[in-house]
C-alpha positions in Angstrom: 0.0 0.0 0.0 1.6 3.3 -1.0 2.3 5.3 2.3 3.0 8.9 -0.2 0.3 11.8 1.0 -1.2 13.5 -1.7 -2.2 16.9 -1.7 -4.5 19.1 -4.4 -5.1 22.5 -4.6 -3.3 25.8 -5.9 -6.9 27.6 -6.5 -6.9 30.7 -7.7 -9.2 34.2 -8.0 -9.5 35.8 -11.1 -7.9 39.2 -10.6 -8.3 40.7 -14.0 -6.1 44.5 -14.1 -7.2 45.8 -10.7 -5.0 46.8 -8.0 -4.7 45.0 -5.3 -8.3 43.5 -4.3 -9.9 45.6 -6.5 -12.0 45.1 -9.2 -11.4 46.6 -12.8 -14.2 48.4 -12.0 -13.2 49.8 -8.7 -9.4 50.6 -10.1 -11.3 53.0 -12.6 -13.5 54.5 -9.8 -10.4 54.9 -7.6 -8.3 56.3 -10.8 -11.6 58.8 -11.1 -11.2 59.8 -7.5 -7.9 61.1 -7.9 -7.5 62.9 -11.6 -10.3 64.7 -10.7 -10.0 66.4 -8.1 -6.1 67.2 -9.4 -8.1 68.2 -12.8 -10.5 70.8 -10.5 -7.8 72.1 -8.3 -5.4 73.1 -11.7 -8.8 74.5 -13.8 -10.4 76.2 -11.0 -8.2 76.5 -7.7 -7.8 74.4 -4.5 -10.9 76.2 -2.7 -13.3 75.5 -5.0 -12.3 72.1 -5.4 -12.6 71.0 -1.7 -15.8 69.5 -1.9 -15.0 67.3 -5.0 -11.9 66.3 -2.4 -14.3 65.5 -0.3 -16.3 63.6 -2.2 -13.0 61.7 -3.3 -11.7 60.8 -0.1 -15.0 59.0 1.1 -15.4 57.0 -2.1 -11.9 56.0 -1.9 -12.4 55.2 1.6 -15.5 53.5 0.6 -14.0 51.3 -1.7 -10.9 50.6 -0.2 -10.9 50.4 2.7 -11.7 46.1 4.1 -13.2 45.0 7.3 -12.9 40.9 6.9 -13.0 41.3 3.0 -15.8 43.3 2.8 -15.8 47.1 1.9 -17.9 50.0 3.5 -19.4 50.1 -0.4 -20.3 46.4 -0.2 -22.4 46.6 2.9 -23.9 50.6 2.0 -25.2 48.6 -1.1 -26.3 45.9 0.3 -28.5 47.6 3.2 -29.9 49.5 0.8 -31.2 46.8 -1.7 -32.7 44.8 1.5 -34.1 48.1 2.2 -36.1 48.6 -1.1 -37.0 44.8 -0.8 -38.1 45.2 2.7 -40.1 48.6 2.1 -41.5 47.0 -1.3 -42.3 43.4 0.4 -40.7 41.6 -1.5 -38.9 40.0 0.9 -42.2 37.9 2.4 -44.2 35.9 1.2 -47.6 34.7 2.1 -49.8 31.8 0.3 -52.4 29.4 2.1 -56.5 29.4 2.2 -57.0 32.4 3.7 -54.8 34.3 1.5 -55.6 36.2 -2.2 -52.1 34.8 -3.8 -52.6 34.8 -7.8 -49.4 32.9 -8.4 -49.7 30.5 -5.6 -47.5 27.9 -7.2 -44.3 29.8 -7.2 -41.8 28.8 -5.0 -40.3 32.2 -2.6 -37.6 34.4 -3.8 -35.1 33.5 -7.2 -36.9 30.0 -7.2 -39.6 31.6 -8.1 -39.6 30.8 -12.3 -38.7 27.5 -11.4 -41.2 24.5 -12.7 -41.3 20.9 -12.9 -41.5 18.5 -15.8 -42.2 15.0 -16.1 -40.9 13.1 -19.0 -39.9 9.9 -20.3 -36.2 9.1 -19.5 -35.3 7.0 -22.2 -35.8 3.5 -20.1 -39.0 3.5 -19.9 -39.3 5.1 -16.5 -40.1 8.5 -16.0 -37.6 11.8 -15.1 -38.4 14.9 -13.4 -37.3 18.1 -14.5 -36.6 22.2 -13.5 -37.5 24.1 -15.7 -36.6 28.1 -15.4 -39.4 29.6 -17.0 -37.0 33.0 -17.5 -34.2 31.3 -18.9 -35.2 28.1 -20.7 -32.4 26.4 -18.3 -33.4 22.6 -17.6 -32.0 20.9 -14.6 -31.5 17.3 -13.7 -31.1 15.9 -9.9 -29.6 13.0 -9.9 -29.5 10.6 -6.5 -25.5 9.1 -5.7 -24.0 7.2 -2.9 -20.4 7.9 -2.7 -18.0 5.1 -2.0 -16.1 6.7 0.8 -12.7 6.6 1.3 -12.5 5.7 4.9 -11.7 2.1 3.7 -10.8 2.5 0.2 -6.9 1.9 -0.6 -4.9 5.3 -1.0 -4.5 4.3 -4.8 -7.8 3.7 -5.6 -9.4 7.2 -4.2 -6.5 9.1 -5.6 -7.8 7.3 -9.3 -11.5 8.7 -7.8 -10.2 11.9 -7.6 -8.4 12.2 -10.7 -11.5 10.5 -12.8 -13.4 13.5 -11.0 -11.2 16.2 -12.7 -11.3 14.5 -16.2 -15.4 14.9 -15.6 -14.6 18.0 -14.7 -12.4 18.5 -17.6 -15.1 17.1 -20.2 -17.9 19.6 -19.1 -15.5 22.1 -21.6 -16.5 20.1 -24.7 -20.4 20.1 -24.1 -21.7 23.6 -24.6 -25.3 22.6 -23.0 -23.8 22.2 -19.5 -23.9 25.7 -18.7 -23.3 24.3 -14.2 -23.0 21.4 -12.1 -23.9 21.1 -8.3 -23.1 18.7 -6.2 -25.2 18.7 -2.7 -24.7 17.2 0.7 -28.0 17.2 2.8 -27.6 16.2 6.4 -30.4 16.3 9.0 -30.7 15.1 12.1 -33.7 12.8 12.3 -33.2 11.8 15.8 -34.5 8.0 14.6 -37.4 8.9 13.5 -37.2 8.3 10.0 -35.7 5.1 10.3 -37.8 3.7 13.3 -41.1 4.6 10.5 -38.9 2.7 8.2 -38.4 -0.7 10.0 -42.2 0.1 11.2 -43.5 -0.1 7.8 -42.0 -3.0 7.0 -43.5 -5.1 9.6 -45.7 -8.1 7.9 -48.9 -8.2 9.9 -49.2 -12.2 8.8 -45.3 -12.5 10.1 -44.6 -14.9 12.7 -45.0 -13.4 16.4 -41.2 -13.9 16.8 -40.3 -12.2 13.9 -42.5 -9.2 14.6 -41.5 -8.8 18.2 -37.6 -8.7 16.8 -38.6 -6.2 14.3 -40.1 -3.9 17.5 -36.9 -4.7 19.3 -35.1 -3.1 16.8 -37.3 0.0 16.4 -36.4 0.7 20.5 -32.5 -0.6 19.6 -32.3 2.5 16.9 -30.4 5.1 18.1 -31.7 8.7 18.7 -28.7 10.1 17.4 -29.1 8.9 13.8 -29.1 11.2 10.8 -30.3 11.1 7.5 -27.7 12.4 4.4 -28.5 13.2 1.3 -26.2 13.2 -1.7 -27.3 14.6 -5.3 -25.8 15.7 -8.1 -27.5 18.3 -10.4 -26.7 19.4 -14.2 -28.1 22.7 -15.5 -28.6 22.5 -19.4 -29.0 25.3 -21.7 -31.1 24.1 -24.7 -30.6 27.3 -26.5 -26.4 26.3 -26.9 -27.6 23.0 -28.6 -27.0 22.7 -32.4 -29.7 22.8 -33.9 -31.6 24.8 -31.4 -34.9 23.2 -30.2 -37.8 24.6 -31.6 -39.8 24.0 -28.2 -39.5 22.7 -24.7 -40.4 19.2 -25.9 -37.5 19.3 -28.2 -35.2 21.2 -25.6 -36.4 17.7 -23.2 -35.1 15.6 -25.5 -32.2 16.8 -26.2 -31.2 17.1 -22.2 -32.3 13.1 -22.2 -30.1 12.6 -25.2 -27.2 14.0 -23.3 -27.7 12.5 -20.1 -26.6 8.7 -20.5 -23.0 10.3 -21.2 -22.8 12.2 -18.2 -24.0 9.4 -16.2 -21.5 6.9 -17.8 -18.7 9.1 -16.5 -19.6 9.8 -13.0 -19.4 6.1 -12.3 -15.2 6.2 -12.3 -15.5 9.0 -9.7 -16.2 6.6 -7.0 -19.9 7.9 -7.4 -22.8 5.0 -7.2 -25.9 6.5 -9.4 -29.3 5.4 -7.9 -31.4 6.7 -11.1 -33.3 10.0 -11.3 -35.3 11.9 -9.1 -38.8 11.7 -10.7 -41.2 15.1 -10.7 -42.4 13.7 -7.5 -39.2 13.2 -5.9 -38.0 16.7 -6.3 -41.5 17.9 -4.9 -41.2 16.1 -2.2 -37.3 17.4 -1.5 -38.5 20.8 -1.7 -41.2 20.6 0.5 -39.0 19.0 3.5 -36.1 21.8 2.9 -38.5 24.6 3.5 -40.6 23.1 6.0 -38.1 20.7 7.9 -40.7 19.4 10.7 -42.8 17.5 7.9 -39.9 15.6 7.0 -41.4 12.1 8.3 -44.7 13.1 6.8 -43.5 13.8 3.6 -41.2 10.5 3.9 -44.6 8.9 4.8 -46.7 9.7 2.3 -44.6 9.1 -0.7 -44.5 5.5 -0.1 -48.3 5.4 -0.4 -50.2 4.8 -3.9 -51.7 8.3 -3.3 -48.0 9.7 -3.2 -49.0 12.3 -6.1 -51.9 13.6 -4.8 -50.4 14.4 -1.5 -47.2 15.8 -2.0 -47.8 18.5 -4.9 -46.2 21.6 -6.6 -48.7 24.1 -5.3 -47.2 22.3 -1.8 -43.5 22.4 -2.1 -42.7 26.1 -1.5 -43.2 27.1 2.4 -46.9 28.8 3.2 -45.3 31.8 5.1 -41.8 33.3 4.8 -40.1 36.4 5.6 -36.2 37.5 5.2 -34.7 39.6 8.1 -31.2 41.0 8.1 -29.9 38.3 9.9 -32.1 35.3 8.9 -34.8 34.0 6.6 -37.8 32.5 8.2 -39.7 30.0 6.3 -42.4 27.4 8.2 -41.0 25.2 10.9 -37.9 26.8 10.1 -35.3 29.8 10.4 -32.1 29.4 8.2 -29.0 31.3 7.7 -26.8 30.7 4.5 -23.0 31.4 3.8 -21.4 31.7 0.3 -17.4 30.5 -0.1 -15.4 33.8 0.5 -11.7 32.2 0.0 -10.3 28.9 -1.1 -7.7 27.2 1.1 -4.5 29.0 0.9 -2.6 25.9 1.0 -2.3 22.4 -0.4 -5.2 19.8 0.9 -6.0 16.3 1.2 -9.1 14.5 -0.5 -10.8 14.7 3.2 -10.4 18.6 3.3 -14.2 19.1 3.0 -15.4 16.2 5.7 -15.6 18.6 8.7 -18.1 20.3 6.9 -20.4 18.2 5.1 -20.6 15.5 7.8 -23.9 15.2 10.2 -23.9 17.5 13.2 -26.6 18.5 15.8 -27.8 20.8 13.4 -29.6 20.5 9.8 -27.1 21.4 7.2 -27.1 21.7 3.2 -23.5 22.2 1.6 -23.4 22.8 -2.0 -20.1 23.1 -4.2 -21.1 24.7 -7.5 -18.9 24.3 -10.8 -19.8 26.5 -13.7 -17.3 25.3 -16.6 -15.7 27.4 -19.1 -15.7 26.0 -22.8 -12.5 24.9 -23.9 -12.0 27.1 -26.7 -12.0 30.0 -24.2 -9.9 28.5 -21.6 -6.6 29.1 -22.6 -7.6 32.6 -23.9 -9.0 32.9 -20.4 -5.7 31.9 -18.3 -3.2 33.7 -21.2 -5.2 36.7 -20.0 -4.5 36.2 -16.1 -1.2 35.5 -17.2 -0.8 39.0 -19.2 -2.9 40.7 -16.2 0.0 39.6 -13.7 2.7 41.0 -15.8 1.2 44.0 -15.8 1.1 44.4 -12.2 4.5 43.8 -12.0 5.0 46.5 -14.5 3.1 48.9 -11.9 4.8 47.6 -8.5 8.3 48.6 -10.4 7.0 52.0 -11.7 5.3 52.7 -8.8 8.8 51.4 -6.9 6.7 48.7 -4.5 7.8 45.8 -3.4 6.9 42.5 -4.5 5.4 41.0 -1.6 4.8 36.8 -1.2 1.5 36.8 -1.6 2.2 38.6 -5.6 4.9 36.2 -5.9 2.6 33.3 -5.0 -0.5 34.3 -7.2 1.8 34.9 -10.5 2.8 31.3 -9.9 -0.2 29.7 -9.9 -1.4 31.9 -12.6 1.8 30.2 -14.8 0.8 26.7 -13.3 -2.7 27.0 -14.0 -1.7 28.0 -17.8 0.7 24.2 -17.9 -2.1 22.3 -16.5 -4.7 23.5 -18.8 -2.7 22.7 -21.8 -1.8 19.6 -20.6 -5.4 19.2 -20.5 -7.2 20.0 -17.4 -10.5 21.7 -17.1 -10.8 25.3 -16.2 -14.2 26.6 -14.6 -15.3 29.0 -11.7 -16.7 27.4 -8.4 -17.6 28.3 -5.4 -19.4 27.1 -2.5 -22.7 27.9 -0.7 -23.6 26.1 3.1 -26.8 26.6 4.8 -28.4 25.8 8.2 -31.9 25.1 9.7 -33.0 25.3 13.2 -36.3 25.0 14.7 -36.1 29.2 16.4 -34.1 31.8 16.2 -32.9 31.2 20.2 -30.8 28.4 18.5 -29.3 30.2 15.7 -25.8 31.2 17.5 -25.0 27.7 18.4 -25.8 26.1 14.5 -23.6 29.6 12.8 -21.0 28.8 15.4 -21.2 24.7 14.4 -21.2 25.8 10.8 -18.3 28.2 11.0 -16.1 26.1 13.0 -16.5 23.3 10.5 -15.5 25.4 7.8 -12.4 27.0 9.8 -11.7 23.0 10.2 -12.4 22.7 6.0 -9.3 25.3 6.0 -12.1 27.5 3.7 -13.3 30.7 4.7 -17.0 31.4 4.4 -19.1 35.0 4.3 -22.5 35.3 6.0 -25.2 36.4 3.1 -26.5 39.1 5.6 -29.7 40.5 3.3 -29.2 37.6 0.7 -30.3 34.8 3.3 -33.4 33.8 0.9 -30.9 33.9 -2.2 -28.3 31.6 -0.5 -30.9 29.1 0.9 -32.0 28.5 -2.9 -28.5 28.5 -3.9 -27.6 25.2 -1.2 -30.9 23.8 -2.4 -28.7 22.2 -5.3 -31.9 22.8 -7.5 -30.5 25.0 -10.6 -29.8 28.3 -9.3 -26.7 30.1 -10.0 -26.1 33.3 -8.1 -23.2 34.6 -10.2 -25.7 34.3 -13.5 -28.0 35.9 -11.3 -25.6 38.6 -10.3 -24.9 39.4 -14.1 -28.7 39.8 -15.2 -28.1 37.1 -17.3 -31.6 35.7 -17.0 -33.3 39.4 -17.6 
């Protein structure tokens, strides 16, 4: 058995030609701030250009100035767009009998074009579907069971993880895969779940002895179990396909053509498929992630023959939400939601991430998101980073500042990043987005102080959505939604 430890990493942020930790964007602003003032003070004198100093000096400040990572400009914006949602309402929602709600079937918040589809998968069983009314984006949920690699050989994960990267890298050659989620649900059922499970499978025309064993076993579960759930979604754009569909029917078609291919591949990533979630199935998962507490109803009644008429669309969004600063309230529920503020710094093993994603007293959704780049663009992408880098060094010697480690560090892995791709690795943009779900808000600072400390043990650094809570729950759902595409109006 090889004893060698093997590390990945060497992540990197695109920087593009700002300063420091500022954006292109935010570079102009600040280049702004100073030329004109300078520009006021030579055309009209320094008195009457003090208040366009002024004005400089707090933008600058503004935009400069960090308080962990964040910017005086970040949060000013931020307040003020929960502000206008708060003072428009738009950040509750209210649907049940008592209530007028013409669009009752919308789920809360950015899932709110989201739909379902039924359709045939191919195999003669039947697929469900998400489909995003606003930008024809369809989205698959597909149920895995990882291996593990508590007793796999060293070897054989390493192959896992380097099977996983070739995915990765593939994802570049199909245009319709515009993102890929993968999603680690843990709750903590305290036994319930599986005591209704053995309970249900109790034959009533059994032998005595065989029954009493069975209820044995019910009392013999342990109240500390939990229940995990692993999926893997794909988000498809039918409009990249070539031809174009003509219609949904023919954009469904196309995604089931596709499919098999993807599946084929995630096998040699030490993943174990278990099918496809069916229309049902992802009704059902919604329903329990916005109203936790019906979580052995839900489990109950889709094992019944009357499974779709009790667990329906019109049923899977929450009856009463509302988003505070601090926390989004939905049913039995109050969550709070995180999105990935820096990678690890350093080198990690293939267990980096098991702090976080494993059960804990606490309900917990932890999604990485992938969004590939298409391999035409890649290298122009990384040649780019590579020219943006040299450029900066071309600034720190005019500008006679010194180089410091952390420049020194970022141009390497800009260079490395450049050999891998040509040698043919992948290149994307992910990130990572963690929720948790307590019961009231009295528990909140113990499950954000469980969350945190798992990701300070991940060696990842994670940034509270404070006004985005709603948006960062139905990002960890796993269920299509992409934040970034969000943030760039692409699905205007």
């Amino acid at each position: 058995m090889s004893t060698q430890t093997v590390t990945y990493g060497h992540w990197r942020r695109a920087r593009g030609l700002g300063i420091g930790q500022l954006s292109m964007g935010q570079t102009l602003t600040l280049f702004g701030c100073i030329l004109v003032p300078l520009l006021w003070i030579y055309l009209f004198g320094i008195v009457s250009a003090l208040p366009a100093v002024g004005v400089a000096t707090v933008t600058t400040l503004l935009l400069v100035v960090r308080v962990r990572g964040t910017t005086p400009a970040d949060v000013i914006m931020r307040a003020a767009r929960f502000g206008l949602a708060r003072s428009k309402r738009w950040s509750d929602l209210s649907g049940g009998v008592l209530t007028d709600h013409p669009r009752r079937h919308d789920l809360p918040g950015v899932m709110a074009p989201m739909v379902p589809l039924s359709a045939d998968d191919g195999r003669g069983g039947k697929q469900g579907l998400l489909w995003h009314r606003r930008s024809g984006y369809l989205t698959v949920v597909l149920p895995v069971s990882p291996l593990g690699i508590e007793l796999a050989d060293p070897r054989e994960a390493e192959q896992w993880v380097a099977n996983w990267g070739g995915f990765l890298a593939d994802l570049g050659y199909r245009p319709m895969v515009r993102h890929v989620a993968v999603t680690v649900d843990t709750y903590p059922s305290g036994g319930a779940t599986s005591r209704d499970y053995i309970a249900e499978r109790i034959q009533p025309d059994s032998p005595p002895a065989a029954q009493a064993v069975m209820r044995e076993l019910i009392q013999m579960t342990p109240a500390s179990i939990a229940d995990v759930d692993t999926r893997i979604s794909i988000t498809f754009d039918p409009a990249a396909a070539n031809p174009k569909p003509q219609n949904l029917l023919d954009a469904v078609a196309e995604v089931t053509r596709w499919l098999p291919g993807i599946e084929q591949m995630l096998g040699p990533c030490g993943i174990a498929l278990t099918g496809r979630l069916t229309a049902q199935q992802l009704v059902a998962s919604l329903r329990t992630a916005y109203d936790p507490a019906s979580r052995a109803d839900v489990s109950r009644a889709s094992s019944t023959p009357q499974a779709g008429e009790l667990v329906r669309w019109e049923e899977a969004g929450p009856v009463r939400a509302g988003e505070e600063w601090d926390y989004w309230r939905h049913d039995s529920a109050v969550s709070v939601a995180w999105a990935l503020s820096e990678a690890p710094r350093q080198a990690v093993m293939s267990r980096v991430l098991l702090p976080l994603v494993a059960p804990g007293p606490y309900a917990r959704r932890v999604t990485l998101l992938y969004e590939p780049f298409p391999a035409e663009e890649a290298a122009a992408r990384l040649e780019a980073e590579v020219t943006n880098t040299a450029v900066r060094r071309l600034w720190r010697s005019k500008t006679k500042r010194d180089e410091t480690q952390r420049d020194r560090d970022d141009e390497a892995r800009a260079m490395q990043a450049t050999r891998e791709e040509s040698a043919g690795a992948g290149v994307g943009r992910f990130t990572l987005y963690a929720s948790t779900s307590v019961p009231s808000v009295d528990q909140l600072p113990a499950a954000i102080a469980d969350v945190e400390q798992r990701a300070g043990q991940a060696k990842i650094r994670l940034r509270r959505l404070r006004g985005a809570h709603a948006a960062g729950f139905a990002a960890a759902l796993g269920m299509g939604i992409n934040p970034t595409v969000l943030a760039t109006k692409a699905h205007r």
